[in-house]
C-alpha positions in Angstrom: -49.4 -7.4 39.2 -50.4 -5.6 42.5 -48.0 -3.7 44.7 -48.1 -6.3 47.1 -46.7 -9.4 45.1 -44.0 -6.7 43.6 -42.7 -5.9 47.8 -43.3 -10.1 48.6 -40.8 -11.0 45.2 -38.5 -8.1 46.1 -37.9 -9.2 49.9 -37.5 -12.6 49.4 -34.8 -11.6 46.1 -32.8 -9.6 48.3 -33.3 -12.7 51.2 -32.1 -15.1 48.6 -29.0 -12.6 47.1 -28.2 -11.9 51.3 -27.8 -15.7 51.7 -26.4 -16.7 48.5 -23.4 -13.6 47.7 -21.3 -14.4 51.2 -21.2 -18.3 50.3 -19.8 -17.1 47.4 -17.2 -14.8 48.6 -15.6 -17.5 51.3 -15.3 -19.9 48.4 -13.4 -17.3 46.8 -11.4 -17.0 50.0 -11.2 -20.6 50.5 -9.5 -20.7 47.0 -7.3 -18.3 47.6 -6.0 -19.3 51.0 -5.2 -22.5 49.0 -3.2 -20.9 47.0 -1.5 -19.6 49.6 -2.8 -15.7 48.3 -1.1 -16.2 45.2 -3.7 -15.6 42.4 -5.3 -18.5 40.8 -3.3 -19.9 37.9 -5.3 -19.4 34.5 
C-alpha cells in the first residue's frame, strides 16, 4: 500500500470519528438531562 492511500484512509477515519464521537456525546447528554442529571439507573 502506497503512502498516499495510507493519508486518503487516515483523513477520511478521523472525518468519520469528528462526525460520529459528538452525536454520541449529546445522546449521552440527552439521556442524562432526562434523568434530570441523576445517573442512569442500572
Amino acid at each position: 500500500m502506497d503512502t498516499a492511500s495510507m493519508i486518503m484512509g487516515a483523513s477520511i477515519a478521523s472525518i468519520v470519528w469528528l462526525a460520529v464521537y459528538p452525536w454520541g456525546k449529546l445522546e449521552r447528554l440527552k439521556q442524562l438531562e432526562e434523568g434530570d442529571g441523576s445517573a442512569p439507573p442500572q
